[in-house]
N, C-alpha and C positions, 0 to 999 in steps of 0.2 A: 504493500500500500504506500502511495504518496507519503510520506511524513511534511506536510505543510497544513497550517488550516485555513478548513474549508467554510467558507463566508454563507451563509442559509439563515432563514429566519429561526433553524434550529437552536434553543436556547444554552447559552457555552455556560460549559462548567470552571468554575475560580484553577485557572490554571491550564496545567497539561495532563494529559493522561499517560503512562506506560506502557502502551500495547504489545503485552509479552505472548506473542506468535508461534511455538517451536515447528520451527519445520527444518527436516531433514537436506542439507544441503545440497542444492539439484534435485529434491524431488517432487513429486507433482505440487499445483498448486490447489485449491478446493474453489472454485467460480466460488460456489454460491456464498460459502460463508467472505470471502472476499467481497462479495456485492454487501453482501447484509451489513457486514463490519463500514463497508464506505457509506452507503445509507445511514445507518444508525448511531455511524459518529460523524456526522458533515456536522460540520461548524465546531469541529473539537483541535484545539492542537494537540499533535501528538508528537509524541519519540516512539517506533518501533522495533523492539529488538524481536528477532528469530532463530537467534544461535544461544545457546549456553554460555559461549566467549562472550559476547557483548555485553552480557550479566556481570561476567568475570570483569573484565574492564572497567566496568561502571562500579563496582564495589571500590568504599573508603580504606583505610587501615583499620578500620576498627571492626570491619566484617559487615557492614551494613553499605543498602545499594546506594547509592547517590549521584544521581546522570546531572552532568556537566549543566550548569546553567538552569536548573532547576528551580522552576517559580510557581509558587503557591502551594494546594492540598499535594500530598503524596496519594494521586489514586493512578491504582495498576487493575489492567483487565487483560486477565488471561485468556484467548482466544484458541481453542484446541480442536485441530482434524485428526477426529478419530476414525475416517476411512470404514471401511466395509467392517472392517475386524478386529476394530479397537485398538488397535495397535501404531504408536508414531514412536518411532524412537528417540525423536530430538526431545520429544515430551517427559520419554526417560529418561535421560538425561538431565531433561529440569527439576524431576524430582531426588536424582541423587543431589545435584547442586543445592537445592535447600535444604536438603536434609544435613548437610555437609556445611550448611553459613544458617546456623541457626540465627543468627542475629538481623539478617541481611533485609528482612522486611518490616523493623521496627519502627513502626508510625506510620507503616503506610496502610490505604483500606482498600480495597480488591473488590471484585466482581469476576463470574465466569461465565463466560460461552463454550459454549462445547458442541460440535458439529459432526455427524455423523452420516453415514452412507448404509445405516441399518437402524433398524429400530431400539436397540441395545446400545450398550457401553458407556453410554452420554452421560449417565449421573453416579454410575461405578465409578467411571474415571475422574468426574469432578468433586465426589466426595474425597476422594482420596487426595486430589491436589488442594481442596481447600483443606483439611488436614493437615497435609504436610505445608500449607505455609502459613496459616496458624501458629505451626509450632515455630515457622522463622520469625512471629512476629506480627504478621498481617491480620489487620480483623479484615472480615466481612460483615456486607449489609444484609437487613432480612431479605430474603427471597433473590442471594445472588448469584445464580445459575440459570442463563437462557439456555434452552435445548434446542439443536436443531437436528431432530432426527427425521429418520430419509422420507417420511412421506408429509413431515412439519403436522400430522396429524394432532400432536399435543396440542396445538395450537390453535383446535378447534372452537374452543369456548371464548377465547381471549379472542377470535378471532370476529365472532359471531358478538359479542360485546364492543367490539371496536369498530363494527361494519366495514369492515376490508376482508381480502384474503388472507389465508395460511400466513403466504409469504409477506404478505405487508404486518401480519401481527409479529411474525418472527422481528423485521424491523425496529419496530414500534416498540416491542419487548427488551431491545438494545439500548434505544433511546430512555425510556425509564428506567433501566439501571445504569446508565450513568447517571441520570438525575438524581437519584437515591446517594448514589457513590458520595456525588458533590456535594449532599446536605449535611451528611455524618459531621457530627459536629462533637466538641468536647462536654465530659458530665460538668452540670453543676453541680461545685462540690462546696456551693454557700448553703446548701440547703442541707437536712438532715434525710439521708437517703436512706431505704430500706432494701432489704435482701428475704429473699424466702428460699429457704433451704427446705426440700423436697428428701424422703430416704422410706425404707422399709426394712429397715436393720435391725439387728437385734445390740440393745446400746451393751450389751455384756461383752459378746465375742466378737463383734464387728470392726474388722480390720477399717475399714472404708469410715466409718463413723468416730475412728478414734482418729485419724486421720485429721477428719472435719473438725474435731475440738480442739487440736494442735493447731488447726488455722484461724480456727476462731477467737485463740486468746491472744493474737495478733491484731486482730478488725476492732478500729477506734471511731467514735462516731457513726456509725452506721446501724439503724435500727434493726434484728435477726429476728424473722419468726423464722419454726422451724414447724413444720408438721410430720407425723410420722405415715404411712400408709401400710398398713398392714392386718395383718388377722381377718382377712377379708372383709374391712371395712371399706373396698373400692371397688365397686364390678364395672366391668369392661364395657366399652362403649357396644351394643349389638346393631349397630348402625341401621338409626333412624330411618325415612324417607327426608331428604333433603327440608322439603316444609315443613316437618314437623321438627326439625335439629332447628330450623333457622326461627320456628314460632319459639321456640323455649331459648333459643340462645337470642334473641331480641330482649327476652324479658331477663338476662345473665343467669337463667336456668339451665336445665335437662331436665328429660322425661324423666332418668332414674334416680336422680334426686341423691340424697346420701353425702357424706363429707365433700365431695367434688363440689358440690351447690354450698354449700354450706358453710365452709373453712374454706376449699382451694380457690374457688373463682373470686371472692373475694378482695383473697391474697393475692393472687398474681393481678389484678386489677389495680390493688394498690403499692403495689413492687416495681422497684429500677431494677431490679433484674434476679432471676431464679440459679439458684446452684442445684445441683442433682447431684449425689452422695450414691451410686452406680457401680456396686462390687459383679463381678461378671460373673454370672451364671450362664454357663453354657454357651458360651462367646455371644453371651447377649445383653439388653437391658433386663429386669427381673420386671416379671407379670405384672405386678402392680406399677410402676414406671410405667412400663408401657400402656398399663391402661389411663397413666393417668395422663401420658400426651393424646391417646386415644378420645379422650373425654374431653380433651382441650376441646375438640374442634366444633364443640357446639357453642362455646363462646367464640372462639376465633370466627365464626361467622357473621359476629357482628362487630369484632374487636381486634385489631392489629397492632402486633407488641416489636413494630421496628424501634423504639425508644426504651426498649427493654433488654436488656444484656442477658447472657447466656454462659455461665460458668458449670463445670466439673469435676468430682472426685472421682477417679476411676481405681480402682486394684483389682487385681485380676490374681488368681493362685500362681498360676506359671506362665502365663503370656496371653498375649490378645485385647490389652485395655486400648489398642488403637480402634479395631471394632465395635467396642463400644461407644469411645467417643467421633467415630466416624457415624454410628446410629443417631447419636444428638444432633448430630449437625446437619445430618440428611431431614431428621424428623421436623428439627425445633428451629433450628436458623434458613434449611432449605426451603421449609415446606411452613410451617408455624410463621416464619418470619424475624423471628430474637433475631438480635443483631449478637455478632462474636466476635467481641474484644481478641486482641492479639496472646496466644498462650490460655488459652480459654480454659484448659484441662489442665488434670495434677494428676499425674500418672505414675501408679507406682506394681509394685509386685510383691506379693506379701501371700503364704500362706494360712501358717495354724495363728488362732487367735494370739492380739499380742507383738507380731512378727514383725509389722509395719512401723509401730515405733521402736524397732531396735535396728532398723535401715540403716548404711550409715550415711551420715549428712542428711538426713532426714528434717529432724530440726531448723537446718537452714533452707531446705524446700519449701516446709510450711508456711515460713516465714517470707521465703520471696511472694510463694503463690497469693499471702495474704495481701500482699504491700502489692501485684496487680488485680486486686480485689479493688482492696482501696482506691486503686487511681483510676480503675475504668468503669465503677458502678454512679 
């Protein structure tokens, strides 16, 4: 793509944008997502990189990216052709490089595209890169993954709402997350903020929960409710008919009534943002979690939580807390909308009760993860 900006009644966002590209050097190029990306960003100045090296290049001494002549917000949007079979290698490439300059996207906020020549791979592979550059640093905005998959059929509803075709909502869908990108703005931290920690732990043996109280005697200023969800105090969302989620979530109800109406909707209503306390059962969130983003969504139909942050406790026995905080991000920032401050997650590895605080340097984890608590709620 041209790197110059492009003049339209399109509204410019404070600054330039990062348009980080990968593609394979010399190989093919993807029309479509190249028309969508020139449509969707006219009137944007950019800098575009599509190698790894020009990442490399652009990085300071201190491990963090910073392109030459850089003026205003830090916002980067990752553009990805994922081809018939998911598969780009300069892609992998940009994920060993973050994974490798953990620092390199500190302060900046992101958005993803991801384009596709099948109906698959598109939000595998963007969960996975917003993950991995989270952990360099980067937040994302609610809702920022546009898909473009091969028949742009996702696009029907948005499409059908916006009175254009497919391909003009796929557009149109560009254009709004960069607007979103540009709004991300700093917390205010004049006011007394609150946090609602979410768990279904057992507070004796739970690794994850004792965890969360080591970070807790860190957090200054900031109001904690904590709920617990458990003993089958939370059944699962058995999904509604749409009018009848959107008549009781008007009223900030559900049909089935119970602590969800009660204590949670409440809470996260009047919350700067939600921690989930998320020990891994079975390389997953545990039953009650998941019913309780399940049950979000009848408030979410009348209520959106981009102003609302998205924190993690994850411990796992022996591996795999990135699939669970790849599940948060898919459920509650992908699709819910939470916005995800940079380092979102506190990931550790701990098995028999007890384990997790005899980590070593543990202590001083808590205490970082507390102090990005602090600064991004």
């Amino acid at each position: 793509m041209e790197q110059e900006e492009r003049e339209t009644g399109t509204e410019k966002t404070d600054g330039e944008i990062l348009l980080i590209r990968p593609r394979e050097p010399g190989g093919r190029e993807n029309s479509r997502l190249l028309k969508a990306l020139r449509e969707g960003l006219a009137g944007v100045r950019l800098q575009e990189v599509t190698e790894v090296s020009q990442l490399e290049a652009m990085t300071d001494e201190s491990g963090r990216l910073a392109p030459e002549g850089w003026t205003g917000k830090h916002l980067a949007l990752f553009a990805i052709d994922l081809g018939e079979y998911g598969v780009n290698l300069e892609y992998t490439r940009l994920l060993g490089w973050l994974r490798s300059h953990p620092k390199s996207l500190e302060g900046w906020t992101g958005g993803v595209t991801a384009d596709a020549d099948s109906d698959l791979y598109t939000k595998s592979a963007a969960r996975e890169l917003v993950f991995t550059a989270n952990r360099a640093g980067c937040a994302f905005v609610g809702r920022p993954l546009v898909e473009g998959t091969k028949t742009l059929s996702n696009f029907a509803i948005v499409a059908s709402n916006l009175g254009t075709d497919l391909y003009g909502a796929y557009v149109e869908s560009i254009k709004l997350l960069v607007k979103e990108m540009a709004k991300s703005q700093e917390p205010d931290k004049e006011r007394k903020r609150e946090l609602l920690v979410l768990h279904a732990s057992s507070h004796k043996s739970s690794n994850t929960y004792a965890v969360w109280q080591g970070v807790k005697q860190y957090l200054t200023d900031i109001s904690i409710t904590e709920i617990g969800l458990r003993n089958g105090t939370l059944a699962d969302c058995s999904g509604c008919p749409y009018k009848m989620c959107l008549h009781f979530g008007e009223r900030g109800s559900c049909f089935y009534g119970g602590v969800m109406v009660e204590n949670v909707y409440p809470a996260v209503k009047k919350a700067d943002g939600i921690l989930l306390l998320a020990p891994n059962y079975n390389d997953a969130l545990s039953a009650n979690l998941t019913a309780f983003i399940n049950r979000l969504t009848a408030l979410f139909r009348t209520t959106r939580f981009y102003d609302k942050k998205l924190f993690g406790i994850v411990v796992s026995g022996y591996s795999g807390s990135d699939l669970i905080a790849e599940q948060m991000i898919a459920a509650l920032n992908m699709n819910k909308t939470f916005y995800l401050p940079g380092h979102f997650a506190m990931l550790e590895t701990a098995n028999h009760p007890g384990e997790a605080m005899k980590l070593p340097r543990i202590e001083e984890r808590m205490r970082q993860y507390a102090k990005r608590i602090q600064n991004n709620l």
